[in-house]
N, C-alpha and C positions, 0 to 999 in steps of 0.2 A: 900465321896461317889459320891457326885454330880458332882466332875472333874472327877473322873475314869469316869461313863456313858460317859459324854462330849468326853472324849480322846476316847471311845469307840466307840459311836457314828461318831466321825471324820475318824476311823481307816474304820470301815466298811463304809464310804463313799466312802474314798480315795479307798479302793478296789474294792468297786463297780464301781467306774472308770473306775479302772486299766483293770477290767473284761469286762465293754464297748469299752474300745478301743481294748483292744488286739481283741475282737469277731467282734466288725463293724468296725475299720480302717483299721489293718494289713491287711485283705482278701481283704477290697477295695482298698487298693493303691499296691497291690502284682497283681491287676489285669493289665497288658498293655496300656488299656485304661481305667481308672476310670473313674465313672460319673464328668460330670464337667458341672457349672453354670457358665455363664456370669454375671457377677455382674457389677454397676457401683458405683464407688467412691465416698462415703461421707465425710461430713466435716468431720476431727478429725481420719478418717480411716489410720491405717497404714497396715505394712507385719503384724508384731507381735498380733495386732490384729483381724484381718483377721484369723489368721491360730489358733489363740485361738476359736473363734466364731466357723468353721469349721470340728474342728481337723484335720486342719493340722497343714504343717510348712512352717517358710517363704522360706527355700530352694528350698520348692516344689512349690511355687507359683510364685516364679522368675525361677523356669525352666520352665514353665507353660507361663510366661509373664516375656523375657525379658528387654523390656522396663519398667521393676520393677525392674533392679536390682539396681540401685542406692540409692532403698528402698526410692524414694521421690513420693510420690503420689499426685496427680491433678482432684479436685471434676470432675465428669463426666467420668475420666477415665474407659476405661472398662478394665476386669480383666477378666482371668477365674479360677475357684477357683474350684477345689477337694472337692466333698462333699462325705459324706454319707449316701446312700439312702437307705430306710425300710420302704417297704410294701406301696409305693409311693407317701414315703415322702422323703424332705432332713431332716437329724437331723441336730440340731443349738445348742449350748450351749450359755445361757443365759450369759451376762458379765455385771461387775460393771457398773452404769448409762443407762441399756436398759430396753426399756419400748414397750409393744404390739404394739403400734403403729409407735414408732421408726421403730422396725423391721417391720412392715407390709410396712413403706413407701420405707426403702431399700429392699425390696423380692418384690415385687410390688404384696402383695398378703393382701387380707383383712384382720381388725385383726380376723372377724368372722370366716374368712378360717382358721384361725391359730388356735382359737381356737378349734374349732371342731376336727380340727384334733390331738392335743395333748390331746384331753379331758380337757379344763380350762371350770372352770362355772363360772371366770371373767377372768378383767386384769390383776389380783393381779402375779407379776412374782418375781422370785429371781436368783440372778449370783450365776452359776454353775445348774442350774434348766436346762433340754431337753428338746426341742422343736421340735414338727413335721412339717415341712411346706411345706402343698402340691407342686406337683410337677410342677401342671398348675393350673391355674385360673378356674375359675366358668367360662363355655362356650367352654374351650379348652379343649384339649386330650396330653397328654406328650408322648414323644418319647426319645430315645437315641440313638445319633447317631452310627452307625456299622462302621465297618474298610472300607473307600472303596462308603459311601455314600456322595451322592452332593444331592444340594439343591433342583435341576430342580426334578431329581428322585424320592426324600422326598415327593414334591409337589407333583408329578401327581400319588402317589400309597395313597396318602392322599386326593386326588381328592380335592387340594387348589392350589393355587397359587406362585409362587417365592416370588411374593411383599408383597401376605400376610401373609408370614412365615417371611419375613425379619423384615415387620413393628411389627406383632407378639410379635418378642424375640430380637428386637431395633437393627437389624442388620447393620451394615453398607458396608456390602458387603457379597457376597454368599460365604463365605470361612467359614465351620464350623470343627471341631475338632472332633476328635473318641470317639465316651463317651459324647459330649457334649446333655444336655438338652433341648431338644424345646419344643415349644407350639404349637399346632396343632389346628388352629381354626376349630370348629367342624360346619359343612355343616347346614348352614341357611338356610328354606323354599325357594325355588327358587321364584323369582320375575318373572323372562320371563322364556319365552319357547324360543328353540334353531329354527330355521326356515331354510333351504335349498331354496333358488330362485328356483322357475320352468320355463320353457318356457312357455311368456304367462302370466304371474305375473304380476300385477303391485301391490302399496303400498292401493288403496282403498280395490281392493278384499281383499289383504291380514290381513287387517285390520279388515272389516267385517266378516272374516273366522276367526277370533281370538278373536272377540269383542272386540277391540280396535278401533282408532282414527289414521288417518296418521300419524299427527303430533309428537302423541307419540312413533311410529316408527323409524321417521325421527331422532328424538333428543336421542333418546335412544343410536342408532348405529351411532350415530355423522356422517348422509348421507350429502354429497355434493351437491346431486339432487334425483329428484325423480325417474331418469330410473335407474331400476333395471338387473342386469345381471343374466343369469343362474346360479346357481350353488352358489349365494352369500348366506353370512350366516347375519341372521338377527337376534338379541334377541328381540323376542316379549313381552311387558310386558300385566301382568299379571293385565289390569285394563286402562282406561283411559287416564292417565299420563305415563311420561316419568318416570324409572327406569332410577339408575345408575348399570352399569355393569362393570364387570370385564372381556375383552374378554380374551381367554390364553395368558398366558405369554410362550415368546419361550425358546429355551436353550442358556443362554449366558455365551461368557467365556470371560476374559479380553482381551479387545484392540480387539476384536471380534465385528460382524455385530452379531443381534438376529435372532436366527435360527426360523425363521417360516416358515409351509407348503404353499404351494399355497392356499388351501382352508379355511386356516386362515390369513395369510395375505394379502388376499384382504377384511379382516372386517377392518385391521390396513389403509390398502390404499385401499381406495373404491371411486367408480365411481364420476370423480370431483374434487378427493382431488388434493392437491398441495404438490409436495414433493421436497426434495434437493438428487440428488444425487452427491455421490463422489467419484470417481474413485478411484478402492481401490490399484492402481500402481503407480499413481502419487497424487494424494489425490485434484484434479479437481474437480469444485463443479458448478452445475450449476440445476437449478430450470425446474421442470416438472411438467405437470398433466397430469392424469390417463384420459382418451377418455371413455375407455371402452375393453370388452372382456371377453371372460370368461374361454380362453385355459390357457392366459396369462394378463399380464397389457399392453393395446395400449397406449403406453404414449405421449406427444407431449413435445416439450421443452415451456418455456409458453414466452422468447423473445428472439428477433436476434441476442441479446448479449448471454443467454445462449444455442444457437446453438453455435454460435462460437467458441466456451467452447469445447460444444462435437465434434464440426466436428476437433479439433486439436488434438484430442485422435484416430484420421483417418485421422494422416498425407497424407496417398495413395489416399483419397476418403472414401466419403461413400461406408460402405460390409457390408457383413453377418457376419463379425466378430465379434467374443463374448469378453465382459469385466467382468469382476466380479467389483461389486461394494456393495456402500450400497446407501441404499435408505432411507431418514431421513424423519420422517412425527410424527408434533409435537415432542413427547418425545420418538418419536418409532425409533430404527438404527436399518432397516432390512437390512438380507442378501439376495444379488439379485445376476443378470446377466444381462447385457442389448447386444442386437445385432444393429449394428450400420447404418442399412440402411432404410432409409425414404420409405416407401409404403401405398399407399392405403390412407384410409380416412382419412382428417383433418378436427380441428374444431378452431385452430387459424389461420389465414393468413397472419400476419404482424410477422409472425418468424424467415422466410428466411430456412423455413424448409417444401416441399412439399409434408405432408403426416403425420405419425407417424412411432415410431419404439416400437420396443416389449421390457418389463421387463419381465422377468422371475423368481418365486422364484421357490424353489424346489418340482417337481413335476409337476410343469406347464407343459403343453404341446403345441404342434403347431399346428396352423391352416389348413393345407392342412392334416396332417398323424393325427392329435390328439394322437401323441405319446410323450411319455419324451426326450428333448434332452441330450443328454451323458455332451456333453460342458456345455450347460448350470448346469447341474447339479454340473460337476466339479468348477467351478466357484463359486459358492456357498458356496459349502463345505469350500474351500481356504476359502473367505471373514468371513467363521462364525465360522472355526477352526476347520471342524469335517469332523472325518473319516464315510465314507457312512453308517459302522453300527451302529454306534454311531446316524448318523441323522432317521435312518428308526427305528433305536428302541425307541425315543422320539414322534417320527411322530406316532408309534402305540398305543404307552401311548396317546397321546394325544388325537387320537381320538377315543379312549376308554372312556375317560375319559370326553368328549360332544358329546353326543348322540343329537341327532337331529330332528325332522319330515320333 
């Protein structure tokens, strides 16, 4: 009597199985793009177990990852793996030698996340037992990617960052998958206020008008000096000391310059700084700093060595002819434009260079029309890969998405 139950008991498991997979597998891998997890490689991980844990199969997970098919795997490796999600969660099938914590330390999810969300009042677990495991983390928001989304767009309709979706969900480049699973860091009390230069500004009033301290201005927006341009954007913090900020990140594509506006990158290259540009035709590099301005960047080369640099990208002489370049300042590769003739004011003398000449990013305009120049504009586009409505449709997310005083 007590084997028949047994075999009974076994029989209606095995169908209740059979009854899980066919209702949550089959409809999710019949979908084009199914949810998918990035996962990374532990000791002992193979295909066969992977796609046990999962429900899938190792077929699906070497068409999924390539670089799997040799079916040899390498701790750290990343993967992206077919799950099945319900009511958002992934579902997990428990396997021989797994334990809450095991799984919490491969899902990078706590084991209290895990419990709660399958209902465990412990750790107590057993192979072939279902597991729910949330979809994000305590702090974050999950998303799945759509047919047709990139990362820069994710970001700015998520009001975060490129870097901090990347660092997020341990990316190592903006390249995500249809269906794939992110982590959406969810928007932390603002530390600063967004701030617009006026004419007439300097860094005490503005300080005082904020209840803050120079100093913590200064160090916040990483300033080079203390003269302030119209139109610059400052983050004010919220209290006596220096914040860390995050200013926007632009839109970048590989082997691409980073697409920023005029009125954001000059927070990247601000009055002072020191930058490399490199001529995006012949790949010429030679050292600048920003003067000042506020149509555009007055730049000056900062020695006689790197004028000579520029003046042989003006085999004819110095013009008004435009280059598309990028402009490198610390870890930042903007895309710019530079026009190639020395005017007006200096503030090094021993350059061999009488005056400064204009950078341009997109949007910028000129000193006599205060208009956009068309070349410059094109120049741009080229060095950062993007077609005009591609650039004026991130340019208006963007500044949607940092409002200002």
């Amino acid at each position: 009597m007590l084997g028949r139950n047994v075999r009974k008991t076994l029989f209606m498991s095995a169908c209740s199985l059979s009854l899980f997979l066919f209702c949550y597998i089959l409809p999710v891998f019949a979908e084009s793009n199914p949810p998918v997890q990035q996962y990374f490689v532990s000791p002992g991980d193979t295909l066969w177990l992977l796609a046990q844990r999962y429900g899938t199969t190792a077929d699906m997970l070497v068409s999924l990852n390539p670089s799997a098919k040799s079916g040899s795997l390498y701790q750290g490796q990343a993967l992206y793996i077919p799950v099945i999600v319900d009511k958002g969660s992934m579902i997990y099938k428990v396997q021989k030698g797994d334990t809450l914590f095991l799984i919490s330390s491969r899902m990078n999810r706590s084991v209290k996340e895990i419990q709660q969300a399958s209902g465990l009042a412990t750790d107590a677990i057993v192979p072939g037992q279902i597991l729910h495991i949330p979809l994000a983390r305590g702090g974050y928001s999950s998303y799945v990617a759509k047919p047709g989304d990139i990362l820069w767009r994710i970001a700015a309709n998520k009001s975060t960052t490129i870097s901090q979706l990347m660092a997020a969900n341990k990316l190592s480049s903006s390249y995500i998958l249809a269906g794939q699973i992110l982590e959406i860091p969810q928007k932390a009390v603002s530390e600063a206020t967004i701030y617009r230069v006026k004419a007439g500004d300097y860094l005490e009033a503005i300080a005082a008008k904020f209840g803050t301290i120079e100093d913590a201005i200064y160090q916040t927006n990483h300033l080079h000096t203390d003269i302030l341009m119209p139109g610059q954007p400052l983050f004010i913090p919220k209290g006596r000391v220096a914040v860390s900020v995050d200013g926007p990140d632009g839109l970048k594509k590989e082997g691409k310059g980073e697409f920023l506006p005029w009125n954001w990158a000059r927070w990247v290259y601000n009055n002072g700084a020191i930058a490399t540009i490199i001529d995006w035709k012949t790949g010429k590099k030679f050292q600048v700093r920003y003067l000042g301005g506020s149509n555009h960047a007055d730049s000056e080369p900062l020695t006689a060595q790197d004028t000579a640099v520029m003046a042989s990208l003006y085999p004819n002489g110095w013009s008004w002819g435009t280059r598309p370049i990028l402009l490198k300042v610390g870890s930042r590769t903007l895309a710019a434009s530079i026009a190639g003739m020395p005017h007006d004011v200096e503030t090094i003398y021993d350059n061999n260079f009488t005056g400064h000449f204009d950078v341009y990013f997109y949007n910028s305009t000129s000193h006599n029309t205060n208009e956009i120049q068309t070349n410059h504009q094109a120049n741009i586009l080229q060095a950062a890969g993007l077609t005009a409505a591609e650039a004026n449709s991130f340019v208006t997310k963007l500044n949607t998405g940092y409002n200002y005083q």
